[in-house]
N, C-alpha and C positions, 0 to 999 in steps of 0.2 A: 504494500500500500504506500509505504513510501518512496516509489519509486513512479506511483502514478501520481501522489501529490504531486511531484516535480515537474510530473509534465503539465500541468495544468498551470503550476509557477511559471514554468518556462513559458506558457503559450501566453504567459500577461492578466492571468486570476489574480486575484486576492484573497485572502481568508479563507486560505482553501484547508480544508477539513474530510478528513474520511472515518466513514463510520462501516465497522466489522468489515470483513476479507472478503466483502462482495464485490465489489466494486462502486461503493455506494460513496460519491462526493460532492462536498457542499463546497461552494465559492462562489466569490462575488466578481462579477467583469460587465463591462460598458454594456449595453442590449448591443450594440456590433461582435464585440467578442462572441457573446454569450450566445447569437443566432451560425454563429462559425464552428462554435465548441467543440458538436459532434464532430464533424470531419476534420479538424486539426487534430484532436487526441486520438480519433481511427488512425488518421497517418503516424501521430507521434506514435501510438500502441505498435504499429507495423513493422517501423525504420528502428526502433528501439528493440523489441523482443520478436520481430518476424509472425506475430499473430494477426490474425486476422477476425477483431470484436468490436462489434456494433454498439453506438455510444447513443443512447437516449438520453435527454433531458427536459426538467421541467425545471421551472422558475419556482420561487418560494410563495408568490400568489397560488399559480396552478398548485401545487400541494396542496396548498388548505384547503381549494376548491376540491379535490380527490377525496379528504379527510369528511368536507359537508356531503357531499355527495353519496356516498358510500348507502345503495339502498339494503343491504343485508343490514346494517344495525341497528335501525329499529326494532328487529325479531330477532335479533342472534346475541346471545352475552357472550357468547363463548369464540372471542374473537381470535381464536388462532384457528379457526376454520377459514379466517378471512383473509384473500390474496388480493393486489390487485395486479394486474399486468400493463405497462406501460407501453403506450407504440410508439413507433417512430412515424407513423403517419397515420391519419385520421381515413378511418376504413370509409369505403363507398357504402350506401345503403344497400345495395344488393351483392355487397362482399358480405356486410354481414348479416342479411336473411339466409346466407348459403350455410349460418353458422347452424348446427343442430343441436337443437336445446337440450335431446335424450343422447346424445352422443356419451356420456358418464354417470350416468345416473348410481346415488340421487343429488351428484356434484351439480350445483347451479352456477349460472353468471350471465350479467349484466354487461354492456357495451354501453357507454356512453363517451362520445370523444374520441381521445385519444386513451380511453382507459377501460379494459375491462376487471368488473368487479368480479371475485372470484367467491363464492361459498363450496368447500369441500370437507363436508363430514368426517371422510373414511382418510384425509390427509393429501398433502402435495404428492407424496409419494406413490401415490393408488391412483390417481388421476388418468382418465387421458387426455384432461384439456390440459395440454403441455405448449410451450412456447411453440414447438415444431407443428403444433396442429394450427395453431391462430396463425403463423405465421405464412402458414400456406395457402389457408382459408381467405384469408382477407388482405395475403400479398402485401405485408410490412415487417417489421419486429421487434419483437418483444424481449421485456425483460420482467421477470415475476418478482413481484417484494411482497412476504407477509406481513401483516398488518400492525406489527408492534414494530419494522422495521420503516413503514411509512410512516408510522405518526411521530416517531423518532427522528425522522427526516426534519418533517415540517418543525421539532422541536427545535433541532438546529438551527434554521433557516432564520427563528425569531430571532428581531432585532433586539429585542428586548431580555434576553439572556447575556 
């Protein structure tokens, strides 16, 4: 992780911050930077270690909209059923009526945006709505974060810390 902080120091962030070995980072850069982001730390990721990983990002506003948003929590307390998956691009509407609602049952989820909400009783791990399914379904990509690592996000994010 400290070696992806640096690339984001290097690309001209600030306050750049990462949370557990996910790949999960918080920083502050101009809205120029910040709409550039993804594809400079794709290339930095490349040139640096020869991989090849797709960078999504959202702004500290769009979090908390993810956080309001979230239609599982009204009915669910038991929030480590709750994922949400993040895209890199905002699905067409008939990408996602292609999606199939019984396809993991009794796993549910939600599309709204650029985010699908995820409810999975039986765990991540039992799933078949895996990144590789959305990602093909509705032709963008994804990255999965459980829901005590989103709200942890957005706790970063506040200025007020």
């Amino acid at each position: 992780m400290k070696s992806l902080s640096a690339l984001f120091t290097d690309a001209g962030c600030t306050d750049v911050e990462t949370y557990v070995q996910s790949g999960n980072v918080v920083f502050a850069a101009t809205p120029s930077l910040a709409s550039r982001i993804p594809v400079v730390i794709e290339k930095a990721i490349s040139a640096q270690f020869g991989l090849r990983v797709p960078v999504v990002t959202r702004s500290a506003a769009e979090l908390r909209e993810v956080v309001k948003r979230n239609p599982y929590l009204p009915r669910e307390s038991d929030t480590s059923m709750l994922h949400v998956a993040f895209l890199a691009d905002k699905p067409t509407p008939s990408k996602v009526a292609a999606l199939d609602p019984n396809h993991s049952p009794p796993d549910e989820f939600a599309v709204h945006g650029r985010e699908i909400y995820l409810r999975l009783p039986n765990g991540v791990g039992r799933t078949k709505l895996t990144n590789a399914h959305f990602d093909s379904t509705l032709g963008t990509t994804s990255t999965l974060r459980n829901w005590r690592t989103v709200v942890k996000l957005v706790d970063l994010t506040d200025p007020r810390r």
